[in-house]
N, C-alpha and C positions, 0 to 999 in steps of 0.2 A: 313844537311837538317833539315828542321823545319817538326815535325810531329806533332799531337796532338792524344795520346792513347788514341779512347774511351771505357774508361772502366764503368761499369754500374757507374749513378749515385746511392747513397745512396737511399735505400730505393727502387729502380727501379729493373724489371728484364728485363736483356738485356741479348740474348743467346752470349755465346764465341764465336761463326761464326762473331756476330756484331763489336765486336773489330776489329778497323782497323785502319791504319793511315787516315786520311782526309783531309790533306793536307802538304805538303811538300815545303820548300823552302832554298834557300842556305844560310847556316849562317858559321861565320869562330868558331873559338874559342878563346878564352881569351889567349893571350901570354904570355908567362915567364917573359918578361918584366913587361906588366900591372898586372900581377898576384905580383910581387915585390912592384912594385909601390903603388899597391891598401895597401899590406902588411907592406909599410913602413909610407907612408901619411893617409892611410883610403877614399881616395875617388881618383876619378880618373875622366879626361872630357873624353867623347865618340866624335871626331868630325864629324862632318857633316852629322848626322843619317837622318835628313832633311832638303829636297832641301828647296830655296828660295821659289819656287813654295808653295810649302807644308807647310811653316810658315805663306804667303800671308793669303793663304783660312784661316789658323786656326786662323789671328788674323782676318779677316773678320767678320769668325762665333762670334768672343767674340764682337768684334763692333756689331754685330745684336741684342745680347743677354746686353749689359750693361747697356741700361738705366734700365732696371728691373731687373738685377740680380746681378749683381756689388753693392757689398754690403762695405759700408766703415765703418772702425774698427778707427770711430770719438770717443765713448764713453770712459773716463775715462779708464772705467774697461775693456776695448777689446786694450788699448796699448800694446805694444809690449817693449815698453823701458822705462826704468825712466824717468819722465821729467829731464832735468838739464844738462843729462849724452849724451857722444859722439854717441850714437846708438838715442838717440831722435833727431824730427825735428819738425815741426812747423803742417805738412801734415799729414795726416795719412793714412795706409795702405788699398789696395782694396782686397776685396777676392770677387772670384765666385766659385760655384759647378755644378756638374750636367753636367759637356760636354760630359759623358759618355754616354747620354742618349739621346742629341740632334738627329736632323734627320742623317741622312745617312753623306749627303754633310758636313757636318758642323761639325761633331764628327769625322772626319777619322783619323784626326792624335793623336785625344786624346786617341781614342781605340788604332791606331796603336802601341802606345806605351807599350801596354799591351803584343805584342808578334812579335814585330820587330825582323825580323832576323838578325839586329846587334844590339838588345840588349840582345833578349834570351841568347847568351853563358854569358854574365856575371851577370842575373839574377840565370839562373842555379850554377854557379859558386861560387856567392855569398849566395844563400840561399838552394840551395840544388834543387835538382828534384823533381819536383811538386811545386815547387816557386805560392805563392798568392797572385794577390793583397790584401792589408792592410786596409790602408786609405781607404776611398773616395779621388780622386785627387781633388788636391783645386789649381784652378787658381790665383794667387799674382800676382795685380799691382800697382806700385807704381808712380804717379806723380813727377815734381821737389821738392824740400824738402821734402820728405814723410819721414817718420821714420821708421829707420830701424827694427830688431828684437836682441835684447840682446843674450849674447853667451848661448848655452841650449843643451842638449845631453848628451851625458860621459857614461862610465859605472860604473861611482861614480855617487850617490846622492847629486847634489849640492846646491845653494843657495836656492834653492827654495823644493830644497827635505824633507822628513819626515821620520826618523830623517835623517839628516845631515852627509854626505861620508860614505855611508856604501855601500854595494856591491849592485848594480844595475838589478836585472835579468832582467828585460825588452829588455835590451838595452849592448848585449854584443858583440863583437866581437873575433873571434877567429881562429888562423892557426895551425892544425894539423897535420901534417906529409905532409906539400904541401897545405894542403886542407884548401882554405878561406870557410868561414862561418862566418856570422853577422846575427841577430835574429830580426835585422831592415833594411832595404835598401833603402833610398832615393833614387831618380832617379828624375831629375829636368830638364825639356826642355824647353831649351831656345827660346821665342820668339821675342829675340830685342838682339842687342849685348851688351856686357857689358864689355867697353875699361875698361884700367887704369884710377882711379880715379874717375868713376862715382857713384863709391858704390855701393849694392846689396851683395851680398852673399858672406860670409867671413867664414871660417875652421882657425882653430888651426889643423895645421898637425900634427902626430904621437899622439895628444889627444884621439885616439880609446884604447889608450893602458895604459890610467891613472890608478893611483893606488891614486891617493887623490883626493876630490872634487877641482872646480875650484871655485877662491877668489872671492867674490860678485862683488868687483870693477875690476877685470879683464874683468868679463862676461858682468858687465857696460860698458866696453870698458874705466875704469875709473884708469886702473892700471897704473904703468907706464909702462909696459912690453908687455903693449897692444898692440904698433906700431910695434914692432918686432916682434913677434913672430902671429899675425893676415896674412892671404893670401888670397888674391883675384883672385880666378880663373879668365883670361881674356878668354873670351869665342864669342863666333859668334852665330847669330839666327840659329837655327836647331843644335845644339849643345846641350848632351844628358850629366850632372852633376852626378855620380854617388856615394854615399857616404854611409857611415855605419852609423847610429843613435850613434852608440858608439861614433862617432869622433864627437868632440865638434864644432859645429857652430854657424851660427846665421845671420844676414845683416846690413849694416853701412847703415845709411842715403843714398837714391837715390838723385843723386847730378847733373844727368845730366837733358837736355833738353827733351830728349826724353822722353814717358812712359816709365816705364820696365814692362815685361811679362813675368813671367814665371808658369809652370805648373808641382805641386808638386805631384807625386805619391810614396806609399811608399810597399815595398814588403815585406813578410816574407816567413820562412820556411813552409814547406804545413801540418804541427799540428801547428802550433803557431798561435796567435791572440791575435794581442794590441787592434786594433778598433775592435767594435763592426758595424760599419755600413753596413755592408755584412747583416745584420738583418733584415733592412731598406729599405730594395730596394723596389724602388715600382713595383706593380705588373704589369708585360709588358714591365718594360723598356728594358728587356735584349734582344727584339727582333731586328733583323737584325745583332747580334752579331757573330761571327763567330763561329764555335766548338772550336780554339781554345782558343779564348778570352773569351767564357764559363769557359773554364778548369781554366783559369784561375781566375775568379771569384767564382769557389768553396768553399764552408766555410773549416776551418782549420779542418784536419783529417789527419791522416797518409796515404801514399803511399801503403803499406801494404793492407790498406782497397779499392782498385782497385781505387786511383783517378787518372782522365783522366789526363796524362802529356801533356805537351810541351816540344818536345823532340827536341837536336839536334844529328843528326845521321849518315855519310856519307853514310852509308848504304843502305839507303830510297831510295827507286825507283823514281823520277819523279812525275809520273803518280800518287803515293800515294797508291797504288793499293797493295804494300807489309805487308803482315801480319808479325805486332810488338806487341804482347800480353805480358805483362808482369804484374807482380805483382795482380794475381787475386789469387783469395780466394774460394776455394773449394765449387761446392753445399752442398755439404752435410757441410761444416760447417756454410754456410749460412744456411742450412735446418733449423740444429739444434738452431740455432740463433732465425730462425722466432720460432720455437718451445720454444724456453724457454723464451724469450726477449718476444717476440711479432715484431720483428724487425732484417731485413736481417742483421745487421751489430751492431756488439756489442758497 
């Protein structure tokens, strides 16, 4: 079951009675299979997280929104590829923001995304308990000919790092005793399918696990060892891409007729923070959001410090109405906090 702990926000007094689940739904858990798979390749597809229905509306809403927001990455300095090289095309790529923030109708699948009960287990999974979103989600589409994006990721410093193949903290991944853990987590939903051959979204498998940077002309797509060892997830609309920032990726040229669409979001552990746009938000937008699509937009803090989960639990009643208090922190050493700090929370 899907719960959301609410635990005080920072800085707020909320009495222990107030903790309580808020809402509950059924979610499975990550299998020994996918737990292998994610651990041998670095990402894994989710299939069918949404219906055709539920793809319809959300590329609706971006037809409503593109003549003004649909921003194309025409200049020079906002490509994505070398000119010259197999990852370049003639088009160039479209980004949009902000569907988190649209009305109600028109944002459902974009927040959905944030605490889907069959994404939760492998958010949890991947990033630990209290998972955050990262990023801002950024919407990618791409036209016929558009150019793709050069290979980028690793947990080495590659062509474009400062200096050059050294160890990566941003960007790691990690299996301990069973336990996956990655310090990045893409999560990509697809809104248009993407057969064999039309290009889009390309992984180097078992790349989460490098130990040397990747060669400039690989990441060109310019090596010769490009075509072998390059993989094209084939994927269906409503289909949920899930991958570690460690495993190297990137996009070939969009080669079909169709647009492509897809919607990038990226998660981390609940202390970590790569983006800073959690900063940004403007003020209001998070209304109509749920509790637990709050929880999860919380800025980076330990668990420890009472932040509200998203939890999956068989144990959860239904109803929501079972008390799950966990991970709170003493008044009295909040007391002593406000007393020496000036602030519930050190």
């Amino acid at each position: 079951m899907l719960s959301v702990l609410r635990a005080p926000a920072p800085l707020a007094s909320i009495s222990r009675a107030a903790i309580r689940p808020v809402m509950t739904a059924a979610a499975a858990a990550m299998t020994e299979e996918e737990s292998f798979l994610f651990d041998l390749n670095g990402f894994l597809v989710v299939r069918g997280v949404f219906t055709a229905e539920e793809v319809a509306a959300a590329n609706a809403a971006v037809d409503a929104h593109a003549a003004e927001e649909l921003k194309a990455r025409g200049a020079a300095a906002l490509r994505n590829a070398k000119s010259g090289t197999p990852m370049a095309a003639s088009g160039p790529r479209m980004d949009m923001g902000g569907m988190l923030w649209w009305q109600a109708d028109q944002s459902k699948l974009f927040r959905d995304m944030l605490t889907h009960p069959r994404l939760v287990p492998y958010y949890r999974a991947l990033c630990g308990e209290g998972y955050r979103m990262d990023h801002q989600p950024l919407l990618v589409a791409q036209g016929p000919d558009s150019e793709g994006f050069k290979l980028h990721g690793g947990p080495i410093s590659g062509a474009d790092g400062v200096p050059q193949g050294v160890f990566n903290p941003e960007l790691q991944y990690r299996c301990v005793h069973g336990q996956l853990w990655t310090s990045l987590l893409a999560a990509s939903v697809q809104l248009c399918d993407h057969q064999p051959g039309d290009g889009g979204f390309c992984i180097v498998r078992g790349s989460h696990k490098l130990n040397l940077p990747v060669p400039t002309d690989f990441a060109d797509g310019v090596g010769s060892a490009f075509a072998e060892h390059i993989h094209h997830p084939a994927t269906r609309a409503g289909d949920v891409v899930l991958w570690s920032e460690a495993t190297v990726h990137g996009a070939t040229p969009w080669r079909a007729e169709r647009e492509r669409r897809v919607a990038i979001y990226r998660f981390a552990p609940p202390n970590m923070g790569y983006g800073r746009g959690y900063l940004d938000i403007p003020p209001g937008a998070m209304e109509g959001l749920t509790p637990l699509q709050r929880a999860v937009l919380e800025p980076p803090y330990a668990t420890r410090l009472e932040r509200p989960l998203v939890t999956a639990s068989a144990a959860a009643e239904e109803d929501g109405a079972t008390e799950a208090v966990r991970h709170l922190r003493s008044e009295a050493k909040k007391e002593h906090d406000r007393q020496t700090l000036g602030t519930a929370y050190f």
